[in-house]
BADODO-727181 format. One record per residue (C-alpha): x, y, z; residue in three letters. Coordinates in steps of 0.5 Angstrom, whole numbers. Example, Ala and Ser with C-alpha at 12.3 -4.5 7.8 and 13.67 -1.06 7.14 Angstrom:
25 / -9 / 16 / ALA
27 / -2 / 14 / SER
# end
This chain:
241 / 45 / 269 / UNK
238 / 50 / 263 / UNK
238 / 58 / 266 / UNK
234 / 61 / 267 / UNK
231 / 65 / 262 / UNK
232 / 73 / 264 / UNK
225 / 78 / 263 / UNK
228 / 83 / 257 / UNK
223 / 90 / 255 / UNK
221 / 85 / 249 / UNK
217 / 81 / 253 / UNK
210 / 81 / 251 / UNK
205 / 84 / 257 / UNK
203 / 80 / 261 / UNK
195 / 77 / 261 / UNK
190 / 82 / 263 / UNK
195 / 88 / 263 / UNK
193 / 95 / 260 / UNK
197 / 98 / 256 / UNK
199 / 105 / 256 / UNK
196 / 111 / 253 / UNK
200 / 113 / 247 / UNK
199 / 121 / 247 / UNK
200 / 122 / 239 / UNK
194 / 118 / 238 / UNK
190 / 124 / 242 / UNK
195 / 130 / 239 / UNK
194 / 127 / 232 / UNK
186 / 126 / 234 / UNK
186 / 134 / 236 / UNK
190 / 137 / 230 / UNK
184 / 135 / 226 / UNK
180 / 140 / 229 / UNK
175 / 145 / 224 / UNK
171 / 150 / 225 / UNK
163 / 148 / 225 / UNK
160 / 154 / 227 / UNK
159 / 160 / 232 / UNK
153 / 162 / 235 / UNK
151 / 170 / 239 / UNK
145 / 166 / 243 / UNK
144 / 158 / 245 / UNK
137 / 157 / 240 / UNK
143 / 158 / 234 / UNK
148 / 153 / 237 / UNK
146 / 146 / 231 / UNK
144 / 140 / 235 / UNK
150 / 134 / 234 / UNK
149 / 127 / 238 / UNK
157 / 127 / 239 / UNK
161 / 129 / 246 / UNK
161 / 136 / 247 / UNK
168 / 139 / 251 / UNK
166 / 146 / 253 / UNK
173 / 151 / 254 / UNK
171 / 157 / 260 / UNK
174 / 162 / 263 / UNK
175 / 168 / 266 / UNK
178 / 174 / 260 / UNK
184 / 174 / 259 / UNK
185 / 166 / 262 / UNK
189 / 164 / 256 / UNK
183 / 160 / 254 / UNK
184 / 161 / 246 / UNK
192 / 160 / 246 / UNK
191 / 153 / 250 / UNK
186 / 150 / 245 / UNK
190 / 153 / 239 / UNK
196 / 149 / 244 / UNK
193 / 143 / 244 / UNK
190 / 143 / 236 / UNK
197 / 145 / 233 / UNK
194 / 150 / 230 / UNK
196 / 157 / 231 / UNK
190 / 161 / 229 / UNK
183 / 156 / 230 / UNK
181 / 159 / 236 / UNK
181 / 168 / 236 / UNK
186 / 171 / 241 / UNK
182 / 177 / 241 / UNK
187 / 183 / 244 / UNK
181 / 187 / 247 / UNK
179 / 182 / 252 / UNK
172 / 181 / 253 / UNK
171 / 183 / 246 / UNK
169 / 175 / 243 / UNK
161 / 174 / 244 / UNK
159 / 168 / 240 / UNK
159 / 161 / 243 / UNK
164 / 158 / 238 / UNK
164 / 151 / 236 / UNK
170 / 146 / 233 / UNK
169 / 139 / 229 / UNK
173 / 133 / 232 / UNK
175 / 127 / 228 / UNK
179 / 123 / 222 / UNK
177 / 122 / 215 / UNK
172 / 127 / 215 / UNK
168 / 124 / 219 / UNK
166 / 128 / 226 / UNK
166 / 124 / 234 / UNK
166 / 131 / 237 / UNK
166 / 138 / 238 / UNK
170 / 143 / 242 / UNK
166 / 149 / 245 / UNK
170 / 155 / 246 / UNK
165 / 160 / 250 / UNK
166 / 167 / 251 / UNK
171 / 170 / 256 / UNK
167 / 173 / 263 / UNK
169 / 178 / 268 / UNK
172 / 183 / 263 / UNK
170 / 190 / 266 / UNK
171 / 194 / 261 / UNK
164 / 190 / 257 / UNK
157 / 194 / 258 / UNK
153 / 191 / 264 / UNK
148 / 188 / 259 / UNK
153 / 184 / 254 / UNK
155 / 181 / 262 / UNK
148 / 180 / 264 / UNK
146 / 177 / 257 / UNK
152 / 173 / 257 / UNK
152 / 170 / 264 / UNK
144 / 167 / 261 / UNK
147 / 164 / 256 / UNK
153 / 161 / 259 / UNK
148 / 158 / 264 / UNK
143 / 156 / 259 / UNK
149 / 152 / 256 / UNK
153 / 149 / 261 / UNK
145 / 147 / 265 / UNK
142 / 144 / 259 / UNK
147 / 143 / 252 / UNK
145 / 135 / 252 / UNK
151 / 132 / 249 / UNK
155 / 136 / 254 / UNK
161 / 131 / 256 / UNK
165 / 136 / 259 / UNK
169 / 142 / 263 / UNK
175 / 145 / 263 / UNK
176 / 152 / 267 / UNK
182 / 155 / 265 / UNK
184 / 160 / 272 / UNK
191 / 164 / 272 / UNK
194 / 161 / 278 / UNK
195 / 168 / 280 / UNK
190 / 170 / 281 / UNK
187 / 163 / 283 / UNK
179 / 162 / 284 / UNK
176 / 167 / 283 / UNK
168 / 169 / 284 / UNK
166 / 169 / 278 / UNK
170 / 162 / 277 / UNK
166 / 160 / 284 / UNK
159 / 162 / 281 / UNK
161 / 158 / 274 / UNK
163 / 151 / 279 / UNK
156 / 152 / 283 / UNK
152 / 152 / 276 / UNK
156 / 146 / 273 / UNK
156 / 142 / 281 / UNK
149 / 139 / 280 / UNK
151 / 136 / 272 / UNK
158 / 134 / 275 / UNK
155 / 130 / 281 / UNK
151 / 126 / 274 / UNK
157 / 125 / 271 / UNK
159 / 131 / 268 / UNK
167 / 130 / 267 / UNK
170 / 137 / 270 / UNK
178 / 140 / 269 / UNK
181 / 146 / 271 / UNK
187 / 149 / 267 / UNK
192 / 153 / 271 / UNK
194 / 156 / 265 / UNK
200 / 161 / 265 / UNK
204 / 156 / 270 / UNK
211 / 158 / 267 / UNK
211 / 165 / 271 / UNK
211 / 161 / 276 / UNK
217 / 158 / 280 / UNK
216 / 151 / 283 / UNK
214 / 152 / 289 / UNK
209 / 158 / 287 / UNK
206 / 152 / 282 / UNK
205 / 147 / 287 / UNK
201 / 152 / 293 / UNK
198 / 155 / 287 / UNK
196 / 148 / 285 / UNK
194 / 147 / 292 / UNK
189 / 152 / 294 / UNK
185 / 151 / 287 / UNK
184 / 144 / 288 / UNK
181 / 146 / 295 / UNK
177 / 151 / 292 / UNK
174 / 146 / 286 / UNK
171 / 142 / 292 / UNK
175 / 135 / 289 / UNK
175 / 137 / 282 / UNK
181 / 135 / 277 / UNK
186 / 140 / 277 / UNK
193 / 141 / 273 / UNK
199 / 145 / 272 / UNK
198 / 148 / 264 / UNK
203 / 152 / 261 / UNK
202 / 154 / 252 / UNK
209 / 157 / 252 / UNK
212 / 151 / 256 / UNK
208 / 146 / 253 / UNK
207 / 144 / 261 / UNK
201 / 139 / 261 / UNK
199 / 139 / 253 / UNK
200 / 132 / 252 / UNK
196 / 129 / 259 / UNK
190 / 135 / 257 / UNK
190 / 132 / 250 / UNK
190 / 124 / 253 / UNK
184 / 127 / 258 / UNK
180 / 129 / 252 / UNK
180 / 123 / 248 / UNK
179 / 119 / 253 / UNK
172 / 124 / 255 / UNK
171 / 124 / 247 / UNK
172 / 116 / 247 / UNK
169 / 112 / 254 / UNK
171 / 106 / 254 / UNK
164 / 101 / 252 / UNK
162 / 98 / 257 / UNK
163 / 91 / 258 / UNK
156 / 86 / 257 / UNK
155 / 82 / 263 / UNK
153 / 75 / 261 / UNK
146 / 74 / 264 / UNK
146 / 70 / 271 / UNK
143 / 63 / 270 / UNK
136 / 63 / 273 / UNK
135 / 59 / 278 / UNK
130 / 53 / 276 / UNK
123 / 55 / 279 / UNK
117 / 49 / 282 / UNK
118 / 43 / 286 / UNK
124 / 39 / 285 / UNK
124 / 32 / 282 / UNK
125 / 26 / 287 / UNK
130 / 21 / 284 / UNK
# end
């Protein structure tokens, strides 16, 4: 009787099996990132037909060393020390061998009190113009420290985003700065905010820690790159008249 044949890990997949994710592809992917430009107001942004991932945020969020995090690049987005002191939209290409399949917004920290009213007010439009009717906005991510949690203003900015989520908009909020966290702090943090986000994705980020930046990456170049939607093959037409007797 011949034995029989055990399962080893070099088996080939089985049919129909998809395989795993490799995070290198989407680092390496991110670690292309340039600037492309930065705008004060909305009618200055140049108009691009690739995916657009908009970072926002309160000041002082993290937002500009989690996407230096994410591109392995230590000085692409500023790291004002004055928080609220960025007031331009700025933006960065994506893409390898020089040829661009997506843009990377990072929009100006809000809520810093120390910034006059009217800068507020001013950029309050702008951020709400943007994130209504940038056309090739694909997604969102809403960086939150976990301590402080959802804020008001954190609130507004879902309320704004809500109807374009509801078409299709892809939404993520960061918990950036989770290391200052212990493990059970973590976990109830990250309960709470996704009760806040109304259903929303939500995740544990740390830059230091490097908590979460290579599942972050994969989100981002599976937004950037949506599988094609596969082509039905046309249904039969069912034949039409009176049927011929044999």
């Amino acid at each position: 009787m011949t034995p029989a044949t055990s399962a080893t890990s070099s088996s080939p997949p089985a049919a129909g099996a998809t395989a795993l994710p490799d995070p290198k592809i989407a680092m390496g992917w991110l670690h292309t990132a340039k600037f492309l430009t930065t705008a004060p107001e909305l009618k200055h942004l140049p108009r691009v037909e690739v995916p657009e991932i908009a970072f926002v945020g309160r000041s002082n969020a993290g937002k500009s060393t989690c996407i230096n995090t994410l591109t392995q690049q230590h000085r692409l987005a500023f790291a004002s020390k004055t928080p609220g002191r960025t007031q331009s939209i700025n933006l960065f290409s994506l893409g390898k061998q020089g040829v661009t399949d997506a843009v990377l917004a990072d929009l100006p920290g809000y809520g810093y009190a120390a910034v006059p009213k009217e800068a507020k007010y001013r950029w309050q439009q702008v951020m709400g113009n943007y994130l209504q009717t940038r056309d090739n906005l694909k997604a969102v991510v809403l960086l939150c420290d976990p301590r402080l949690g959802l804020t008001e203003l954190d609130e507004i900015l879902l309320d704004v985003i809500r109807p374009r989520v509801e078409e299709g908009l892809k939404f993520l909020v960061l918990l950036t700065k989770s290391d200052k966290l212990n493990k059970t702090e973590a976990a109830k943090a990250l309960q709470i905010v996704k009760l806040q986000a109304g259903g929303g994705d939500v995740k544990l980020f740390s830059s230091l820690k490097r908590k979460g930046v290579e599942e972050v990456a994969q989100h981002l170049w599976d937004w950037a790159h949506p599988p094609e939607k596969a082509l039905k093959p046309p249904k039969a037409e069912a034949p039409t008249g009176p049927v011929a007797e044999s």
